[in-house]
C-alpha positions in Angstrom: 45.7 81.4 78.7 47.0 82.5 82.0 44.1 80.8 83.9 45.2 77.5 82.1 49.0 78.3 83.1 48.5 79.5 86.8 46.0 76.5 87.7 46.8 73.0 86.2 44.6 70.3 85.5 42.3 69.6 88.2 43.8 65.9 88.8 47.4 65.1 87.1 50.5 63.3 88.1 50.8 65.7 91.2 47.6 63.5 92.9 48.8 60.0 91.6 52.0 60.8 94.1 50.1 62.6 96.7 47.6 58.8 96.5 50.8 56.7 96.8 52.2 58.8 99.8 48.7 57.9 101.3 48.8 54.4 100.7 52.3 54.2 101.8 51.8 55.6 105.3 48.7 53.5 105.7 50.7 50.1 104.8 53.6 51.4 106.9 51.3 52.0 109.9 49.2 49.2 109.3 52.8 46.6 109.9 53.8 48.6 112.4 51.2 48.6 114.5 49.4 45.3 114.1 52.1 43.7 116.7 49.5 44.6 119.2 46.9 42.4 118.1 49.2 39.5 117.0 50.8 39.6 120.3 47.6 38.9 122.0 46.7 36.3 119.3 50.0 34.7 119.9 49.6 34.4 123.7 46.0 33.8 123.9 44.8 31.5 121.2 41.5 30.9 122.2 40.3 34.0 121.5 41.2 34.2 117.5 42.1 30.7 116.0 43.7 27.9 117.9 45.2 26.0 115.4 48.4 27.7 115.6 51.2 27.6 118.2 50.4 29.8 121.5 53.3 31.9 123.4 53.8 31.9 127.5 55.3 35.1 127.2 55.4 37.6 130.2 54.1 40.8 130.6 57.5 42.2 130.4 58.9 40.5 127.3 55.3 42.0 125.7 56.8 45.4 126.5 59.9 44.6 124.6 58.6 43.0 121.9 55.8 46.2 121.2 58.5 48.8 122.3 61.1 47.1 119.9 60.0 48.5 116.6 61.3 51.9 118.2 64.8 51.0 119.0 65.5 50.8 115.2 63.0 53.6 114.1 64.8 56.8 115.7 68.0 55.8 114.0 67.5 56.3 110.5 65.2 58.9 110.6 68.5 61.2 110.1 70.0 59.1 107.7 66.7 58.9 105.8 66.3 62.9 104.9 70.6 62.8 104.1 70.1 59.7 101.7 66.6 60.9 99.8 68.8 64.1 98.8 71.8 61.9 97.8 70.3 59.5 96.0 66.4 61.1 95.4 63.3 59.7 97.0 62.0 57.0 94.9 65.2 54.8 95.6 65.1 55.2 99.1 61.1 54.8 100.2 61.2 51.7 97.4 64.0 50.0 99.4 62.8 51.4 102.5 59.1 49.9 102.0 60.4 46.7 100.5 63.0 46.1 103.5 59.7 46.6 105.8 57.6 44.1 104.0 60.5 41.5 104.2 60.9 41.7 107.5 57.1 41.6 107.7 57.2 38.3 105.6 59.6 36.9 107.9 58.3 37.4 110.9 56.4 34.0 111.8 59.7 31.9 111.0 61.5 33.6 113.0 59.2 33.7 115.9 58.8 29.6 115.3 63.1 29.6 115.9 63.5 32.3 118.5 60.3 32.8 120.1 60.0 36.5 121.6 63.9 37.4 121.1 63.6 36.8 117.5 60.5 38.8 117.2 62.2 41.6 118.9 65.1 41.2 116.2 62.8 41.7 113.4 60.7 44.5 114.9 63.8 46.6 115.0 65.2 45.6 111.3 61.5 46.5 110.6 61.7 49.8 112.3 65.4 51.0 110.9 63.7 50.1 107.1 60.5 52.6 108.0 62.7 55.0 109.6 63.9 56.3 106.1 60.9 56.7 104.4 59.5 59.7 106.7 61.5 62.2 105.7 61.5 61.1 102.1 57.5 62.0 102.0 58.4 65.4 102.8 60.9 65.9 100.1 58.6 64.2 97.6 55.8 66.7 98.5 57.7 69.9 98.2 58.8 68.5 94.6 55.4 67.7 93.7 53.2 69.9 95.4 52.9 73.7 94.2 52.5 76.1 96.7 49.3 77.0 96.6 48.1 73.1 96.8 50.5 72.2 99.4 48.5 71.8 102.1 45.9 69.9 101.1 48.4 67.5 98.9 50.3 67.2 102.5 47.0 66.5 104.6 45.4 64.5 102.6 48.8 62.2 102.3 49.2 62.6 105.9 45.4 61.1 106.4 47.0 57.8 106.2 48.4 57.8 109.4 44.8 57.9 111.1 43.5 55.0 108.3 46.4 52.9 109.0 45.7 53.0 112.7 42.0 51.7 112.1 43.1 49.7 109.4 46.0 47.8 111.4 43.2 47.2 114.5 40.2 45.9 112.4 42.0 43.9 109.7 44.6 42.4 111.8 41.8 41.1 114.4 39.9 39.4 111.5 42.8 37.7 109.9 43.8 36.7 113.3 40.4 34.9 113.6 40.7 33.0 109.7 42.1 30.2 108.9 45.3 32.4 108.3 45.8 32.7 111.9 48.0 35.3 113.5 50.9 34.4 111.0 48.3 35.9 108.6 48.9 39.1 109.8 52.3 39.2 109.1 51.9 38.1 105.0 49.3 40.2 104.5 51.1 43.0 105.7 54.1 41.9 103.9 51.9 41.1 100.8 50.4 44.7 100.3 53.8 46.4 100.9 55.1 44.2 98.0 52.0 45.3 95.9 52.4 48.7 96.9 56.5 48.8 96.1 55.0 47.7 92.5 53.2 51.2 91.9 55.8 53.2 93.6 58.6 51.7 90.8 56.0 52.6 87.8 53.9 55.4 88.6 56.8 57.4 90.9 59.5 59.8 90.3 61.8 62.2 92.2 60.5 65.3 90.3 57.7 66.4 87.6 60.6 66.5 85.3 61.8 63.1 85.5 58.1 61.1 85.7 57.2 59.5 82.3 53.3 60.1 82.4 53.3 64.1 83.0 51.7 65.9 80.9 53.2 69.9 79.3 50.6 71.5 81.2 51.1 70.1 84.7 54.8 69.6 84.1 55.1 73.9 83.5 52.4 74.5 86.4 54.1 73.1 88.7 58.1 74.2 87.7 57.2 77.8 87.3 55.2 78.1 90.8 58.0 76.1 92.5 60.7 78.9 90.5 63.7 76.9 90.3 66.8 77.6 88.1 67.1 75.0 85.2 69.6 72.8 87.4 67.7 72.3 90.1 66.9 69.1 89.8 70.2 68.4 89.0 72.3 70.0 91.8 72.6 68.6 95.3 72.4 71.7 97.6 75.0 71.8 100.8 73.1 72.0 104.1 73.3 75.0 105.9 74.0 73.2 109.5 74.4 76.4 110.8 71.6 78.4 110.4 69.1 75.8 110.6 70.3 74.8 114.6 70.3 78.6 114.6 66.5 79.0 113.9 64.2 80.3 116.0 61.0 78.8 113.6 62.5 75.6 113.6 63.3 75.3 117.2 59.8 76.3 117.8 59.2 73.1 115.5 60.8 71.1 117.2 59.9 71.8 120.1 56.4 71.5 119.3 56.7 68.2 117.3 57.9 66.8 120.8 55.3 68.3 122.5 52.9 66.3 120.3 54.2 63.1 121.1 54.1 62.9 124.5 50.6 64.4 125.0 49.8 61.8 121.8 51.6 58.9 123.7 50.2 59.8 127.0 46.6 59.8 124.8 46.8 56.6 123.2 48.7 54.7 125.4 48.6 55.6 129.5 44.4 56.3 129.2 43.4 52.7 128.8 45.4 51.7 131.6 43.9 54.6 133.6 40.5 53.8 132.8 41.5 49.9 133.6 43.1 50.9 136.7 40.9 53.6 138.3 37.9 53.4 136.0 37.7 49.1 136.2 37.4 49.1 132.3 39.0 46.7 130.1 39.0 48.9 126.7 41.4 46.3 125.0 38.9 43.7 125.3 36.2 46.0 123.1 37.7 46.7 119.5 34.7 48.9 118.9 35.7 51.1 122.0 39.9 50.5 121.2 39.0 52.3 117.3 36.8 54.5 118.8 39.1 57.6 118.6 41.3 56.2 115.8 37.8 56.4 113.8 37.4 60.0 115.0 40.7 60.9 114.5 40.4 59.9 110.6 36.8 61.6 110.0 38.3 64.8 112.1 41.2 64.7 109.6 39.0 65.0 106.3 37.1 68.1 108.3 39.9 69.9 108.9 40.9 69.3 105.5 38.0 70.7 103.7 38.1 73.6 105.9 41.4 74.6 105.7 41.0 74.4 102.0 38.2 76.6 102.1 40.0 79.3 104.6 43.0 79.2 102.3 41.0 79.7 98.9 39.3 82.4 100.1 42.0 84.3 101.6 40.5 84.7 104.8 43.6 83.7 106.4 47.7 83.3 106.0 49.0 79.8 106.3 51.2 81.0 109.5 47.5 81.9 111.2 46.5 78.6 109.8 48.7 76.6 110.8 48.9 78.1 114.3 44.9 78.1 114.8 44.9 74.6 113.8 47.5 73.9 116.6 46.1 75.0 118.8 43.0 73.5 118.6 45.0 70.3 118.4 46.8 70.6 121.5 45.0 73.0 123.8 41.6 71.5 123.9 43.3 67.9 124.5 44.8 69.8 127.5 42.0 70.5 129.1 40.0 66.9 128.9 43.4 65.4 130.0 42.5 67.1 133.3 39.0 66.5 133.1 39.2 62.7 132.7 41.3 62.9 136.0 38.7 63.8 137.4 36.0 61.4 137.0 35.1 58.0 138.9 33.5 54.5 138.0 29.9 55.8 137.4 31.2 58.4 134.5 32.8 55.5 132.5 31.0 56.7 129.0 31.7 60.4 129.5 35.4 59.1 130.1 35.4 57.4 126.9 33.6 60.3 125.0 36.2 62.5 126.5 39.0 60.2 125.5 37.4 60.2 122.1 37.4 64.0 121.3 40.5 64.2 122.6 42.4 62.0 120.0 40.3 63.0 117.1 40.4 66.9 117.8 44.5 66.1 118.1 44.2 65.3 114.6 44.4 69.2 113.0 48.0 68.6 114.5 48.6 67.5 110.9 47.7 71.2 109.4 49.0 72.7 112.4 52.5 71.8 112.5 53.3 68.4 110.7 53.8 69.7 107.2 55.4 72.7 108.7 59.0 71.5 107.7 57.9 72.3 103.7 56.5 75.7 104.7 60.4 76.3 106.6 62.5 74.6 103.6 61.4 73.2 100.5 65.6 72.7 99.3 66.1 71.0 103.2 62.6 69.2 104.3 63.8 65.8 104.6 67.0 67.3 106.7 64.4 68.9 109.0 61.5 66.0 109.0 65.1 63.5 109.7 65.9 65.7 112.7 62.3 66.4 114.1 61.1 62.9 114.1 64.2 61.3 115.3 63.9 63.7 118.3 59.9 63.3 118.9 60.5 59.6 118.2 63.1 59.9 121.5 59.4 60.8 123.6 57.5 58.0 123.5 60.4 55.8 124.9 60.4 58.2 127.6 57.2 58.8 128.4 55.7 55.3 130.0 59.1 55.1 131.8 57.5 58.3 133.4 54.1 57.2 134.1 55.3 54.4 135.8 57.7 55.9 137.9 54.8 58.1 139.3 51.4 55.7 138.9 53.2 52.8 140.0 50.1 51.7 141.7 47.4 52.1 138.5 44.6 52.3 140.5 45.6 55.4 142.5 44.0 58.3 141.0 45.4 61.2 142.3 48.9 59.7 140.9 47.3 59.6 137.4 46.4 62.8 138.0 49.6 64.2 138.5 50.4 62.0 134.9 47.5 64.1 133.0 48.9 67.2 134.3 52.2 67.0 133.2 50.8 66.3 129.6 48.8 69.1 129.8 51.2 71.7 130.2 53.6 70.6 127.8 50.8 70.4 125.2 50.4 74.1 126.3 53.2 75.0 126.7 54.9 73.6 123.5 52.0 75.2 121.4 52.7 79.0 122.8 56.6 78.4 121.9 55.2 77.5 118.2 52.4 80.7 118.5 55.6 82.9 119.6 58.2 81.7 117.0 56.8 79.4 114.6 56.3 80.3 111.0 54.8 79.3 107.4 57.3 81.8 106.0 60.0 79.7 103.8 63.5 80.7 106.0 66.8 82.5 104.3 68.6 79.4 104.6 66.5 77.6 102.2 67.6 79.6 99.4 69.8 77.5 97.2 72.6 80.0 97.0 72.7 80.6 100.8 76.2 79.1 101.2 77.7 80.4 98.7 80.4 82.8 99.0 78.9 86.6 98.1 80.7 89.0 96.3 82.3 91.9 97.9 80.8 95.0 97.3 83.9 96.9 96.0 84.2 94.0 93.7 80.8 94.5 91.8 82.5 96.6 89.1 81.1 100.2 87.6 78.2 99.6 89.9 79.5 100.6 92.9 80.6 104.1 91.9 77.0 104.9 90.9 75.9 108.8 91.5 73.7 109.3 94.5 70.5 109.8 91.7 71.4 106.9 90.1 70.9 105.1 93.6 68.1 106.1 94.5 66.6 105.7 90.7 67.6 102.1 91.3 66.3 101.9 95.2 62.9 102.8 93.6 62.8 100.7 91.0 63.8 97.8 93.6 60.9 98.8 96.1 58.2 99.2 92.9 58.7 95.6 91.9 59.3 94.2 96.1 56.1 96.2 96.2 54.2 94.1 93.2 55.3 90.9 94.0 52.6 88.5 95.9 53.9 88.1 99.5 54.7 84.7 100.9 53.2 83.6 104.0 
């Protein structure tokens, strides 16, 4: 009986919401980042289907329109993790999702009224609908996801961002080159956000209490390993402000989340003009060589996964070791082929693109290592602390190019790029030994859903206070015996 109690079934209602997390970020990625094929189908016809209307755009207003999905993102990030607790998660990623596909579904009209401007217009209505639904996903997996499943719940989710990336490269190029042309791109995207708002509004809930398929047995498993009072679901819980800008583990997070985005951004995007530049290859021309890591990043994920699972089962280590160790693998080793692929010249072009490719798929365990790290901190708060970490790591990749070309302003000098790799390296470094100093799995004080309130004054506990020194320390025992035999968090 207690073997049926303390593990579940082996797939309920708890894996339905970690699959539509997965399908969610893979649709959100997939129409956020299939601007970078449609823009080159808009301006260069001949190379996917001619039949529709071609674009003179410069290189510049191409920034703008690729950058622009950005300007809206960072802005609701916040807003997202303060409305999912006001209003609970399924409300806010099913408006959230549905706003994107809209805008999505809009996109070739207005780019047939107001050219580049108007694409710019809706990339940034598009990126203030995604913003919210980021911190959402966190929320909905601490609700969901008992503790001992967490993880992989949370990484396998989180393996959509690495199939929405090859997904948004390969599809979008082949609808570009139907008879759906590049406005194709946009209505499919818009079409399977639609589809997928459709399962979120049936199959979805905010809590195992609330969904309607549940059954008794995962329903208990998972309220009595999350240990909640009866109102939980029903009481919004203040913020503690205070202590959470106060705390050294999630500093260390936030730190480290930033970290990741620049040596990330300085991966995916300043390489290929390095290897264009210095290395005189054209990897946007090559799909094969564009998904290359993307591909690795996504079969990396799955490894890291199993692993992880494995490590965790087993005991063989605490998820703060895990979670660091995966880290670091994520950042460190990525450091060093930065470097190395500074180094190398015009006859080394497939050990350039090898290196680039282990790079961004080893980067994947960043996932395990620090992603999902906002649960471990806060179950109560995780959307508050995913709103605030990726509206500040969202802040880097804006920054980051204006960097590289401040100092590569000439692409083909190489010792300039190296200076570029450099400066990604030791922030990856440094960024992960501020995490392996004060980052934590340990759920924080402040998460406690009492923390604010007002505690009662010691004088004012009654007949308790005036307790005999044996009675004390009858009752300090008794407190240390059952500390003692109660399985420690990590």
């Amino acid at each position: 009986m207690s073997a049926e109690t303390n593990n579940g079934p082996t797939v309920g209602m708890r894996h339905v919401q970690a699959l539509l997390i997965f399908l969610n970020i893979t649709i959100m990625f997939i129409g956020r980042l299939n601007v970078g094929v449609s823009v080159v189908a808009m301006t260069n016809a001949d190379t996917t289907n001619p039949d529709f209307p071609e674009y003179d755009w410069t290189q510049a207003e191409i920034s703008y329109i690729l950058s622009s999905f950005f300007w809206g993102y960072i802005f609701t990030q916040f807003i997202g993790g303060y409305l999912c607790k006001r209003y609970g998660v399924k409300s806010v990623m099913f408006w959230g999702v549905f706003g994107s596909g809209v805008c999505s579904a809009l996109t070739p009209l207005f780019i047939g009224f107001g050219e580049w401007q108007a694409y710019c217009g809706i990339r940034v209505i598009m990126g203030l609908a995604q913003g919210l639904v980021f911190p959402c996903i966190h929320q909905h997996l601490a609700k969901w996801s008992p503790p001992a499943e967490r993880n992989r719940l949370g990484a396998l989710s989180h393996t959509g961002i690495e199939c929405g990336n090859v997904s948004a490269m390969f599809l979008s190029g082949m609808i570009a080159k139907s008879s759906l042309g590049w406005p194709g791109i946009s209505y499919v995207s818009a079409g399977i956000a639609f589809f997928w708002c459709a399962l979120w509004f049936v199959l979805a809930a905010d809590n195992p209490t609330e969904s309607r398929f549940i059954g008794e047995r995962e329903l208990h498993y998972i309220e009595s390993s999350l240990k909640h009072n009866e109102k939980y679901h029903k009481t919004i819980i203040p913020v503690p402000w205070k202590a959470i800008w106060t705390s050294a583990p999630f500093l260390a997070l936030l730190i480290v989340r930033c970290s990741e985005n620049w040596g990330l951004s300085t991966l995916q995007a300043e390489i290929p003009s390095y290897m264009n530049g210095v290395l005189g290859m054209d990897m946007k021309s090559n799909a094969f060589f564009s998904a290359l890591p993307f591909l690795a990043m996504w079969c990396m994920s799955y490894i890291y996964l199993i692993t992880a699972d494995v490590l965790l089962s087993k005991n063989l280590v605490s998820l703060t070791v895990l979670r660091k160790t995966y880290n670091s693998i994520a950042f460190w080793i990525p450091a060093a082929t930065l470097i190395g692929i500074g180094f190398l010249d015009k006859d080394q072009k497939n050990f350039a693109i090898a290196l680039m490719t282990i790079s961004v798929g080893v980067n994947s365990a960043q996932t395990i290592g620090s992603v999902l790290n906002t649960i471990d901190l806060s179950e109560n708060h995780a959307s508050i602390l995913m709103g605030i970490v990726n509206t500040a790591a969202n802040f880097v990749p804006i920054a980051t190019p204006l960097v590289v070309g401040w100092i590569a302003e000439d692409t083909t000098d190489r010792s300039k790029w190296q200076i570029v790799f450099i400066i990604a390296s030791v922030i990856f470094f440094v960024g992960n030994c501020i995490y392996l100093i004060f980052g934590t799995a340990v759920t924080q004080p402040w998460d406690a859903e009492d923390y604010l309130q007002i505690k009662e004054p010691e004088l004012a506990k009654g007949p308790a206070s005036f307790a005999t020194p044996n009675e004390k320390f009858s009752s300090k025992i008794n407190e240390n015996t059952k500390e003692n035999s109660s399985p420690t968090i990590r």
